[in-house]
Kinemage of the C-alpha trace (Angstrom):
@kinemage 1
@onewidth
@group {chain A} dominant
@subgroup {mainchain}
@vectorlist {calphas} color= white
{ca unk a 1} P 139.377 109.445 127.203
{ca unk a 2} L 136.102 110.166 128.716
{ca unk a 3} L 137.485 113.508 130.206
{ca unk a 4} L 138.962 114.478 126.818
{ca unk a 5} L 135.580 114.055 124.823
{ca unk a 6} L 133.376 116.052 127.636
{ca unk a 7} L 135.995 118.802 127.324
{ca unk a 8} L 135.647 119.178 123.910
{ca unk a 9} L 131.889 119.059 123.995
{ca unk a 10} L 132.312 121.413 126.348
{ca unk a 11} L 134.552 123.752 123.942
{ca unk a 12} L 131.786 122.951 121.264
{ca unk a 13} L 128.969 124.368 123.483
{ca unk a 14} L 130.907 127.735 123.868
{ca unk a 15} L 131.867 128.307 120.613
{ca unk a 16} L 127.835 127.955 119.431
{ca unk a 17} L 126.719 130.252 122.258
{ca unk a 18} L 129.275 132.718 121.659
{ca unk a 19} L 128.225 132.619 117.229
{ca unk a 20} L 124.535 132.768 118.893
{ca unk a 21} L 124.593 135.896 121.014
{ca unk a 22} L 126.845 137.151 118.624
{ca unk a 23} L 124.231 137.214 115.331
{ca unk a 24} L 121.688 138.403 118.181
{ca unk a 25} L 123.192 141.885 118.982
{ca unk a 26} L 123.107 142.248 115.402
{ca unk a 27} L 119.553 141.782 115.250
{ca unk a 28} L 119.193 144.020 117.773
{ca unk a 29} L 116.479 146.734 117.002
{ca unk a 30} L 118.661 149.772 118.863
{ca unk a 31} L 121.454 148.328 116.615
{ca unk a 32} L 119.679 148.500 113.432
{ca unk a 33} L 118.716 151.847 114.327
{ca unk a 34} L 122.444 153.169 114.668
{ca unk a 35} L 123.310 151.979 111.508
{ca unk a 36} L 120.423 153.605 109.712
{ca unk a 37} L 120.972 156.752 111.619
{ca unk a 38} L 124.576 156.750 110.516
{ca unk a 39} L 123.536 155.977 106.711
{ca unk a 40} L 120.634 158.753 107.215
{ca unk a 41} L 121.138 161.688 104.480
{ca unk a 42} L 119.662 164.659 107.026
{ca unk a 43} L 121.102 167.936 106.169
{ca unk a 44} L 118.788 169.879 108.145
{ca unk a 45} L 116.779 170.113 111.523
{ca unk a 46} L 113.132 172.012 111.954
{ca unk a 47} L 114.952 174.282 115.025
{ca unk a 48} L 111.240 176.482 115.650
{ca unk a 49} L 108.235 176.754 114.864
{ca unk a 50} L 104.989 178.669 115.192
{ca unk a 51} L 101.282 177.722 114.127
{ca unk a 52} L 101.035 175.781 110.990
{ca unk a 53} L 103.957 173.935 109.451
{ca unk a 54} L 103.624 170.813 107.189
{ca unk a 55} L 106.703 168.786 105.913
{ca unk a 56} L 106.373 166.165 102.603
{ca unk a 57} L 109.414 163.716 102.246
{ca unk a 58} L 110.737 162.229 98.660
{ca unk a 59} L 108.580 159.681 98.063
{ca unk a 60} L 105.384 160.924 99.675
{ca unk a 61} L 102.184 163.050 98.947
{ca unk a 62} L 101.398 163.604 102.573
{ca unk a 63} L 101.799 166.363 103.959
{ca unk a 64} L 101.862 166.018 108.281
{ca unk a 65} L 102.017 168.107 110.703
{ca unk a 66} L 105.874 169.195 111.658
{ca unk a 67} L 106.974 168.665 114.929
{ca unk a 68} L 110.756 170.924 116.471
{ca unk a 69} L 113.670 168.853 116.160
{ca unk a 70} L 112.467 166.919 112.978
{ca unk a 71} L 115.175 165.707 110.330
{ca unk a 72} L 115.004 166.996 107.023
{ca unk a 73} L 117.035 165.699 104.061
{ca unk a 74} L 117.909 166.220 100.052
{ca unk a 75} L 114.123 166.643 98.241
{ca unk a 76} L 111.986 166.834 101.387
{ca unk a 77} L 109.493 169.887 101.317
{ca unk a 78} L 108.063 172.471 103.822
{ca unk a 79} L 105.527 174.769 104.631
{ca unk a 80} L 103.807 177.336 106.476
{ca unk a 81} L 100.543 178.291 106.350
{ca unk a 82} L 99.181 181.821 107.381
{ca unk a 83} L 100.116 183.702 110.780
{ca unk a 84} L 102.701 181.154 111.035
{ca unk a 85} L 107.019 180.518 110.353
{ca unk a 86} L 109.321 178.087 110.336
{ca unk a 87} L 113.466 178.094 111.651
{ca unk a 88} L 115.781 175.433 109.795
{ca unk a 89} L 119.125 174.734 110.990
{ca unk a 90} L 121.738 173.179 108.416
{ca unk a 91} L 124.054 170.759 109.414
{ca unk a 92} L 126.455 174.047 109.187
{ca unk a 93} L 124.612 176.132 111.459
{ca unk a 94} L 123.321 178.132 108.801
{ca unk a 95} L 119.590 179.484 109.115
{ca unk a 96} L 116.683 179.513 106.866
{ca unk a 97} L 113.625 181.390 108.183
{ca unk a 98} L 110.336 180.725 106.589
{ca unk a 99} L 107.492 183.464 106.698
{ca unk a 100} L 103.906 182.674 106.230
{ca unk a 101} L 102.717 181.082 103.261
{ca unk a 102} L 106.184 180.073 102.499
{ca unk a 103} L 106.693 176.609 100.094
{ca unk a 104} L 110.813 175.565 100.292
{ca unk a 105} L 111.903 172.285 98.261
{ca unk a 106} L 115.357 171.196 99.910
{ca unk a 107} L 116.536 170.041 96.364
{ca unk a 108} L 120.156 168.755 96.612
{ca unk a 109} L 123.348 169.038 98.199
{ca unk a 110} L 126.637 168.993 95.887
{ca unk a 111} L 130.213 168.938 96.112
{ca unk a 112} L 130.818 170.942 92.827
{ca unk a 113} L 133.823 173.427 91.026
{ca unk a 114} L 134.949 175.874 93.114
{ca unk a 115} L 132.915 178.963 93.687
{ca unk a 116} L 129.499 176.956 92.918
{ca unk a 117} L 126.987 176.231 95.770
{ca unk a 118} L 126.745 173.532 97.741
{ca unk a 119} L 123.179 173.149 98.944
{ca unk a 120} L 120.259 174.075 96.406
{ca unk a 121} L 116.574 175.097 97.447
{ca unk a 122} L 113.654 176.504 95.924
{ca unk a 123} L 111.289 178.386 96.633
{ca unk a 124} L 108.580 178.547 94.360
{ca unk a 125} L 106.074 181.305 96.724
{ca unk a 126} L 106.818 182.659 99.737
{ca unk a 127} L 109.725 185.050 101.813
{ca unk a 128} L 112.993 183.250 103.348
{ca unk a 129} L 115.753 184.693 105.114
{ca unk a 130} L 118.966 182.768 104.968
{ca unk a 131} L 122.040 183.251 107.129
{ca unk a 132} L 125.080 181.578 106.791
{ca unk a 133} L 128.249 182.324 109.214
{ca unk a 134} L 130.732 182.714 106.386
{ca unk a 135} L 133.867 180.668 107.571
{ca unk a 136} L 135.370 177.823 105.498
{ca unk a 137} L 133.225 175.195 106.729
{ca unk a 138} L 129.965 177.002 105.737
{ca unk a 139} L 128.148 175.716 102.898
{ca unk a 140} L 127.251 177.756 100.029
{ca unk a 141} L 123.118 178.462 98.390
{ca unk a 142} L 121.766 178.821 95.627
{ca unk a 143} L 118.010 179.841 96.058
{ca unk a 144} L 115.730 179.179 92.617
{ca unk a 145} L 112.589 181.147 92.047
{ca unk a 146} L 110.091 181.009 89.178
{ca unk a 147} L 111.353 184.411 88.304
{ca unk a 148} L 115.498 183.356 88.726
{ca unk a 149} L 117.934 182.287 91.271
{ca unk a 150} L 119.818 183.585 93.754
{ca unk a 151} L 123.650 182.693 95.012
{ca unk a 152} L 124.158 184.645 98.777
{ca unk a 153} L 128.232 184.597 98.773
{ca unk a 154} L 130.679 184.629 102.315
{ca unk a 155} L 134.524 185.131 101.252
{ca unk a 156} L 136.326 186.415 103.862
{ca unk a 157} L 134.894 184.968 106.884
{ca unk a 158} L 131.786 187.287 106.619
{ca unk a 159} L 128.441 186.558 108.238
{ca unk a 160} L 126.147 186.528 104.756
{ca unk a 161} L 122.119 187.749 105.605
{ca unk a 162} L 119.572 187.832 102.286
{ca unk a 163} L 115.719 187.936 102.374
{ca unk a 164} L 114.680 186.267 99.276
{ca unk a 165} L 110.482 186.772 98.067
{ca unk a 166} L 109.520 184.893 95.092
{ca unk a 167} L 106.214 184.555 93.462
{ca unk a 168} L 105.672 183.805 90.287
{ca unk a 169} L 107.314 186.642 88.068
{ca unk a 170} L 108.089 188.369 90.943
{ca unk a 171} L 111.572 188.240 92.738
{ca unk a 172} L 112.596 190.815 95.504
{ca unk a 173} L 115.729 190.128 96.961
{ca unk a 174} L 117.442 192.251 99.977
{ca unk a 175} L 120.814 192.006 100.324
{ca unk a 176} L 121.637 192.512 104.801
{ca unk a 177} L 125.307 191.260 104.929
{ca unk a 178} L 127.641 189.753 102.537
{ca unk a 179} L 127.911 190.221 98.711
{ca unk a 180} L 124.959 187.652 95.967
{ca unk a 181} L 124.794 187.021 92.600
{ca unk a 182} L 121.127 187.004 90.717
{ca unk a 183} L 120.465 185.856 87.787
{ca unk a 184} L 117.173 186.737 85.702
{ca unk a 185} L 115.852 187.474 81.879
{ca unk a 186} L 119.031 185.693 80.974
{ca unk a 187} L 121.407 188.053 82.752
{ca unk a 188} L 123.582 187.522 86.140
{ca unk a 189} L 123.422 190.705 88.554
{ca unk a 190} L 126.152 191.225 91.441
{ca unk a 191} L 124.262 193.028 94.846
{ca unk a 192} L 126.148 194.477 97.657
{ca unk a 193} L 125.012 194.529 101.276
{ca unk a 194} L 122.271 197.008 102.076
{ca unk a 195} L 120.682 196.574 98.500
{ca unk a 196} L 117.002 195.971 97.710
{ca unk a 197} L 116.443 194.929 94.098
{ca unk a 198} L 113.396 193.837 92.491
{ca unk a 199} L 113.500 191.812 89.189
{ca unk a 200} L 110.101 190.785 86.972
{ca unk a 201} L 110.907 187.797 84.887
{ca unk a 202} L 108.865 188.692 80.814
{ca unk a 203} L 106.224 186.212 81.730
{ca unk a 204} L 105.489 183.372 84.385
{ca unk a 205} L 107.905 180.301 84.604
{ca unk a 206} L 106.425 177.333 86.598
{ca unk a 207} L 107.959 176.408 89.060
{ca unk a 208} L 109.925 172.808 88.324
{ca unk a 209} L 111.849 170.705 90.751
{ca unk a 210} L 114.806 168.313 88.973
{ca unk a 211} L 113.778 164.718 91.083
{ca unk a 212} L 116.277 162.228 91.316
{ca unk a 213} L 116.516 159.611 88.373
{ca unk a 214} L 114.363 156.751 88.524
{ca unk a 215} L 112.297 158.461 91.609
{ca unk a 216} L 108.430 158.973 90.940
{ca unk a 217} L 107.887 157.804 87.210
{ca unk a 218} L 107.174 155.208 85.184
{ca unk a 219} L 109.625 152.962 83.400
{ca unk a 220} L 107.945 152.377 80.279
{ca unk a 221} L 105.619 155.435 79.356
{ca unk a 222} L 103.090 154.679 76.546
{ca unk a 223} L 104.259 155.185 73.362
{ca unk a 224} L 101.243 157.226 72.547
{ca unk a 225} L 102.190 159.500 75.587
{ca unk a 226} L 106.031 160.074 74.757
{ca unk a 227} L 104.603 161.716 71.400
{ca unk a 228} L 102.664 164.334 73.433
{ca unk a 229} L 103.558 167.277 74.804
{ca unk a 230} L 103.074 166.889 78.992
{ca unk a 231} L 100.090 169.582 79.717
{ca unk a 232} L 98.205 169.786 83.041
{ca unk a 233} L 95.633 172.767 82.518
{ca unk a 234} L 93.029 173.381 85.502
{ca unk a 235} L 90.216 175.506 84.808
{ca unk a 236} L 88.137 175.200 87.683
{ca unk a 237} L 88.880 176.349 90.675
{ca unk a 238} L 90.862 179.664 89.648
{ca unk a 239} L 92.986 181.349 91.669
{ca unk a 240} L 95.268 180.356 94.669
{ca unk a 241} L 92.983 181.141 97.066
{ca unk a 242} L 89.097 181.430 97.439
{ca unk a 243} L 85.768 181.186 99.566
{ca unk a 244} L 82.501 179.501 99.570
{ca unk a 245} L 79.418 178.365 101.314
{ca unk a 246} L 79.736 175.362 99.309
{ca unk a 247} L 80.257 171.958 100.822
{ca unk a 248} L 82.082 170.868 97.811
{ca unk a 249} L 84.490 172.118 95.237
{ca unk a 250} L 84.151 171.626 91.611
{ca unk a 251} L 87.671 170.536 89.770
{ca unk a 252} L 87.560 170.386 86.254
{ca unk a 253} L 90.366 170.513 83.564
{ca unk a 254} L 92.829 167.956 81.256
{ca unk a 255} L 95.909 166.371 81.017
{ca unk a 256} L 97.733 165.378 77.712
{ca unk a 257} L 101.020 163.498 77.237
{ca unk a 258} L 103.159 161.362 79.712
{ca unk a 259} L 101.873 163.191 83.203
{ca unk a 260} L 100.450 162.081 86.568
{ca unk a 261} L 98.261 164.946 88.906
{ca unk a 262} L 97.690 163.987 92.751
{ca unk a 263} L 95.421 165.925 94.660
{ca unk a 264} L 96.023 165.821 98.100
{ca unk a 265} L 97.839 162.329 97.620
{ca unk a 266} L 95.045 160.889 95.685
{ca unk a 267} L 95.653 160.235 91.561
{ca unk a 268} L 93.697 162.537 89.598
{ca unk a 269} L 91.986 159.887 86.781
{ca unk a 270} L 91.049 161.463 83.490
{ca unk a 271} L 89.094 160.146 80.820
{ca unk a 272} L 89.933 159.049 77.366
{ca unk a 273} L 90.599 162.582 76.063
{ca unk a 274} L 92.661 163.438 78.737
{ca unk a 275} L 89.690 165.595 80.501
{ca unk a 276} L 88.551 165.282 84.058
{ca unk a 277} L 85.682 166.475 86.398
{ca unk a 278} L 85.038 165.667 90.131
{ca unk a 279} L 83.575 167.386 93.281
{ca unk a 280} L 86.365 167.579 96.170
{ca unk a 281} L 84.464 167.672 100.024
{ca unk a 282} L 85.142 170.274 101.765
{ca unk a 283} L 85.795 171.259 105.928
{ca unk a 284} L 84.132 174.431 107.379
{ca unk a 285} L 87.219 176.819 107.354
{ca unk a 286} L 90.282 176.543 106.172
{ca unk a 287} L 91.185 173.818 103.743
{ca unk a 288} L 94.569 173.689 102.371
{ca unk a 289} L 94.729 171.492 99.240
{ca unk a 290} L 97.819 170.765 97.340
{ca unk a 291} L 98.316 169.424 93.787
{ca unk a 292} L 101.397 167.390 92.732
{ca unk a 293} L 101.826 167.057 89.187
{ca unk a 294} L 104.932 164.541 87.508
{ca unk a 295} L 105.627 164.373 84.063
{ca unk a 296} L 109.366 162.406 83.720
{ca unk a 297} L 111.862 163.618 86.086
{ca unk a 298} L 110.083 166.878 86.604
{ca unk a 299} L 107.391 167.650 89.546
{ca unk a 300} L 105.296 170.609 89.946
{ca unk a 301} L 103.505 171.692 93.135
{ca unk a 302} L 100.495 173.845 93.349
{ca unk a 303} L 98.833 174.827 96.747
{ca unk a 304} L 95.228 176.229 96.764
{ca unk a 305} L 93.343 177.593 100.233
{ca unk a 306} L 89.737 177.522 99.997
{ca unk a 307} L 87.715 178.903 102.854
{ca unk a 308} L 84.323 176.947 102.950
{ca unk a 309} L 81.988 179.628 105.040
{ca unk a 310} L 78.916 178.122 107.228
């Protein structure tokens, strides 16, 4: 009898270490990280790099320093500054080079009808070059502008090449390899390999990134605010870029209707008529400050470079 109860103690003890261990490995910190990893939503890798390049994620208003080999996924920004490009390399193997001064919003990836892209970017300043092998794994782009959008295509198992410059009104779009489809003023334009066009939209159209619903605004927007029209006008500084001697920068301007500004990560406050002025510090030489406006499901980004001189 005695035997038979320290045996089954003995079957008891087991059983608990083996549940124990068990719901350890679980715990486990390289474990958790495998399972994110495998839920992770990358669809792109920073392959190169050269000088200054600064990546934003989603939910952020940093902007860090981007370092090769870093993960890059649906609504995650980049940029380059001057004297300086970036290499991205899609999950495809397609390419996207970035020239200097170059701002590109990875917006979404879709499965959609067939014919229609699969990955969307913007580009709302700067010069890309996007190459995509052109077999039947390769996704498809669609590249927005402030002036339009362009749609490289690959049928046929053709390598596809397109440099892409947008700014403002101003799309230029150079067709290397492949066939693409632009659209502008309202009207869709095919391009054939070797082709430079250049289209001028009839007036400026800010730049506006869709974000996903529910990300980056608030649930219950005053009542007041919904009645207003969103407006964010700056009137001081001017210009996208500019130098002074100054130690300090005036901003001055207002905001009307349901909208939030961030300079530089930090909320812009206004007063009770929606106007605002402050002094921003500034470094000796190069300052890159960028403004991140949200009004609904709609974000705006500005970038100014100021040059304080000693």
């Amino acid at each position: 009898m005695r035997k038979m109860r320290l045996f089954l103690i003995l079957i008891a003890v087991g059983i608990l270490s083996g549940i124990y261990f068990l719901t350890q490995s679980k715990k486990d910190p390289e474990n958790e990280v495998a399972q994110k990893q495998d839920l992770s939503a990358d669809v792109a890798v920073l392959s190169a790099k050269n000088n200054e390049v600064q990546y934003k994620r989603n939910n952020s208003f940093e902007w860090p320093d981007a370092i090769i080999g870093l993960a890059l996924s649906n609504y995650d920004s980049l940029r380059t500054g001057k004297d300086s490009s970036a290499l991205v390399t899609f999950d495809d193997s397609s390419k996207l080079n970035m020239a200097e001064d170059t701002l590109v919003v990875i917006l979404d990836r879709k499965r959609r009808e067939r014919g229609a892209p699969d990955q969307i970017l913007s580009l709302p300043n700067g010069q890309i070059h996007v190459e995509s092998r052109g077999d039947e794994r390769s996704i498809y782009f669609e590249v927005r502008t402030p002036a339009g959008w362009v749609r490289p295509k690959h049928g046929g198992g053709g390598l596809s090449k397109v440099k892409i410059r947008g700014q403002k009104q101003l799309l230029v779009v150079t067709l290397l390899s492949g066939t693409a489809e632009v659209a502008t003023k309202g009207k869709t334009t095919e391009m054939n390999s070797g082709e430079t066009k250049t289209f001028i939209a009839p007036k400026e159209v800010k730049f506006e990134e869709e974000l996903p619903m529910g990300e980056m605004q608030e649930e219950n927007p005053p009542i007041s605010a919904m009645k207003v029209k969103p407006e964010f006008v700056l009137e001081s500084p001017s210009g996208e870029e500019l130098s002074t001697v100054d130690n300090r920068l005036l901003f001055k301007g207002y905001m009307r209707g349901d909208i939030k500004v961030f300079l530089n990560g930090k909320k812009i406050i206004a007063t009770g008529d929606g106007s605002f002025r402050f002094y921003y510090d500034l470094e000796v030489g190069k300052n890159i400050l960028g403004l991140q406006i949200e009004s609904g499901n709609n974000l705006e980004h500005r970038m100014l470079k100021v040059w304080r001189k000693q």
